[in-house]
C-alpha positions as a printed Julia matrix, in Angstrom:
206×3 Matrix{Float64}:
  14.66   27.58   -3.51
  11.74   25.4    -3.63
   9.76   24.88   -6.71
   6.63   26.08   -4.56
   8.19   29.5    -3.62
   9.06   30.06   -8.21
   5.1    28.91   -8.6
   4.54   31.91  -10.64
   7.2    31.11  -13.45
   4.52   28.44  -14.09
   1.8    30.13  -15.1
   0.16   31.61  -17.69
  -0.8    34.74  -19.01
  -3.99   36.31  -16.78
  -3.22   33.23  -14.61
  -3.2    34.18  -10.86
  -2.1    32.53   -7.97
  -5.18   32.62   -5.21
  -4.35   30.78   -2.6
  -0.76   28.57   -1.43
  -0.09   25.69    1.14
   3.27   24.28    2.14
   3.38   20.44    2.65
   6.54   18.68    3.41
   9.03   19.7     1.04
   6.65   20.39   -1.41
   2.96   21.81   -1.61
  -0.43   22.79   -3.16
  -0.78   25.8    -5.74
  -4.41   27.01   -5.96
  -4.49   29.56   -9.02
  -7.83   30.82  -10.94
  -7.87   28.04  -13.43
  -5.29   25.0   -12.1
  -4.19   23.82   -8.96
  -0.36   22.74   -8.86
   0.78   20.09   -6.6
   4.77   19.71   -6.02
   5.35   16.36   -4.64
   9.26   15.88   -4.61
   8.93   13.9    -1.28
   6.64   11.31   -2.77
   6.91    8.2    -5.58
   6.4     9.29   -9.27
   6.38   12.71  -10.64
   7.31   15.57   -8.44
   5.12   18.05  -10.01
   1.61   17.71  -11.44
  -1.17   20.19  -12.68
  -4.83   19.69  -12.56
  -7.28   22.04  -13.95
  -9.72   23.4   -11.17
 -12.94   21.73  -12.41
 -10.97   18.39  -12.78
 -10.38   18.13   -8.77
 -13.48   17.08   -7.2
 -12.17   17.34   -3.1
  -9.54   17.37   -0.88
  -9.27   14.79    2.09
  -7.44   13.38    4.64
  -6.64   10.06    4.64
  -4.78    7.16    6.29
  -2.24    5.17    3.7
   0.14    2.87    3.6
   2.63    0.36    0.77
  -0.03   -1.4    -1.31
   2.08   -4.59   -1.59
   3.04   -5.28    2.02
  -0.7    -5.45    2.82
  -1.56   -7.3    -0.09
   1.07  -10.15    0.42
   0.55   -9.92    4.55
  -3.25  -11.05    3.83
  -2.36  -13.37    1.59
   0.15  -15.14    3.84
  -2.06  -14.96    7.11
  -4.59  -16.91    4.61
  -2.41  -19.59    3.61
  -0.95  -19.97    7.17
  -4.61  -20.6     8.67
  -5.24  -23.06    5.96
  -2.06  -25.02    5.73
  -2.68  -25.12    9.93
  -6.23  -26.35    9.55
  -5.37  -28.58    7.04
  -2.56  -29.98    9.46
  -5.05  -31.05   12.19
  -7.56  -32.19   10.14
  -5.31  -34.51    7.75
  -3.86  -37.57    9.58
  -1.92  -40.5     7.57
  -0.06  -40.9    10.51
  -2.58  -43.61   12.12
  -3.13  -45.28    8.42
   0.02  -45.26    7.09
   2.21  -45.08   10.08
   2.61  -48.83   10.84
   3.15  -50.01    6.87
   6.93  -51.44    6.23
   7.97  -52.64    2.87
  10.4   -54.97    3.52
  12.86  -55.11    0.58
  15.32  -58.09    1.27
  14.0   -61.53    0.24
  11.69  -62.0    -3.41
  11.7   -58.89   -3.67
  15.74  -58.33   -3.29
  15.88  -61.46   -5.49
  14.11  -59.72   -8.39
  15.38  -56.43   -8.33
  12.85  -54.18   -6.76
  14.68  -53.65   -3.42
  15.48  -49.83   -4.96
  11.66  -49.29   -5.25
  10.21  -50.66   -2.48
  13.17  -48.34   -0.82
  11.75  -45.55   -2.27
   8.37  -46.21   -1.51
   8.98  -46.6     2.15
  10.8   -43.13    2.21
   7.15  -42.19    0.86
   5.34  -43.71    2.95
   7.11  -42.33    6.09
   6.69  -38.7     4.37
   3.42  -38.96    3.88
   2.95  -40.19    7.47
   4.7   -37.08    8.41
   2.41  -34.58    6.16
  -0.24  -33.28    8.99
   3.27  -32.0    10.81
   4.58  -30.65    7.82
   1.69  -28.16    6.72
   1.54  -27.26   10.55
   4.6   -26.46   10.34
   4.7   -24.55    7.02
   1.5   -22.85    8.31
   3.12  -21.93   11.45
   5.96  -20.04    9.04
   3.36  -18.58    6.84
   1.83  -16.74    9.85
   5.31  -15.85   11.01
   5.86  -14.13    7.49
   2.77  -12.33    8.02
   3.06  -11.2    11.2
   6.39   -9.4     9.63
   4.62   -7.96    6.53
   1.77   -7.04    8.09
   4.07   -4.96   10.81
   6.19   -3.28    8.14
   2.46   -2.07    6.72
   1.81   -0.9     9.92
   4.56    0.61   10.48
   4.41    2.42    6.49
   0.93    4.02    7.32
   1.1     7.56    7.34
  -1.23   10.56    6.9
  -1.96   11.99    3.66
  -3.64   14.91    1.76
  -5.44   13.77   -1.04
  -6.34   15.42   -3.99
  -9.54   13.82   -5.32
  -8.92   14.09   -9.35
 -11.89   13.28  -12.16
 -11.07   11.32  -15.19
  -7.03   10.98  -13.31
  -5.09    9.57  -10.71
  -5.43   10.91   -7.24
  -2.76   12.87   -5.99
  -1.03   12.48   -2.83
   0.96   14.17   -0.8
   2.07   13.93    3.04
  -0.62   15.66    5.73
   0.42   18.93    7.01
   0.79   18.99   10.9
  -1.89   22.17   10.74
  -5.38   20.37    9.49
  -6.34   23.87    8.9
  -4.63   23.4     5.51
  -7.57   21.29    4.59
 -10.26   24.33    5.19
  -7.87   26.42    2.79
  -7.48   24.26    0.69
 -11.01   23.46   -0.04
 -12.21   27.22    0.22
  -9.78   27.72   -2.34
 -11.44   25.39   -4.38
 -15.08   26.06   -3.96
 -16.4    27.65   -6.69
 -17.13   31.43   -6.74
 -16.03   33.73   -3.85
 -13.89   31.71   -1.19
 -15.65   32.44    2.57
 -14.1    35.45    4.29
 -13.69   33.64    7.49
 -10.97   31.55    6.28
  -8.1    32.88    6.21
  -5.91   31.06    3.99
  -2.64   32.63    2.18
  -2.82   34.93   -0.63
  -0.29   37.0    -2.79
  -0.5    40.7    -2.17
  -2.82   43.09   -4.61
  -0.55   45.87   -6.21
  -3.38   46.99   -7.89
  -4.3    50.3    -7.59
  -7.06   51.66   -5.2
């Protein structure tokens, strides 16, 4: 049995539960002083308990991983830079033609090892307006990817709009109605008659 269907072995004395929406696996508890949210399909806790005045709204939203967008931007950024940087840096022209030769005097004293190695450097840095097109052109590769997988993360949600706390999230119900009983729930004073969200039966006496 789900957590949501026990709600009532988690309140308090004179606490009653007005009004109840599934979600997922788990759900939203509206009673007369806290609303409940059970979350066991989402990151972090799967329960948490706001009182009433603390939650300012209820929404739905569009959401996806944080971190995939974050590092998808910063790639695309790097790959349009390195790119630009590419065709607008040319050693090739300057540099291209330079030889160090390393046999004769130079041989002779010793420095054929470093003129060697300054060649190699040369040639590299004749070379370096390919390079950062290339590395540019993997950097927007790598984004493309990231920036997919966000894509592909987004998802609906139903937030919870909490003062003074971290929002809480859970996944959107398929019936948006949920978000008009939700929010009549909520509203202070007598919830409007013409919404007819779920309540628990009144044993009360006529």
């Amino acid at each position: 049995m789900r957590w949501l269907d026990r709600a009532d072995d988690l309140l308090f004395d004179g606490e009653t539960v007005e009004a109840e929406v599934a979600v997922g696996d788990g759900g939203v508890v509206v009673t007369t002083h806290r609303v409940l949210a059970f979350t066991p399909d989402r990151e972090g806790p799967n329960y948490r308990t706001v009182d009433r005045p603390n939650v300012e709204g209820v929404d739905l939203t569009t959401g996806g991983t944080w971190a995939f967008l974050e590092r998808g931007l910063k790639a695309l950024v790097a790959g349009v830079v390195l790119i630009a940087a590419g065709q607008l840096v040319s050693l090739d022209e300057l540099i291209g033609g330079v030889s160090l030769d390393s046999a004769g005097a130079a041989g002779q004293l010793g420095m054929g090892g470093m003129l060697g190695l300054l060649q190699s450097m040369l040639t590299l840095l004749a070379q370096l307006d390919e390079l950062l097109q290339l590395f540019g052109g993997l950097a927007l590769a790598f984004a493309a990817v990231v920036l997919g997988v966000y894509a592909w993360s987004r998802e609906r949600l139903l937030v919870l709009t909490v003062a003074g706390g971290d929002d809480i999230e859970l996944t959107a119900p398929d019936d948006d109605r949920a978000l008009d009983r939700l929010r009549a729930a909520l509203a202070p004073g007598d919830a409007p008659t013409d919404i007819d969200f779920e309540t628990p039966p009144d044993d009360s006496p006529a």
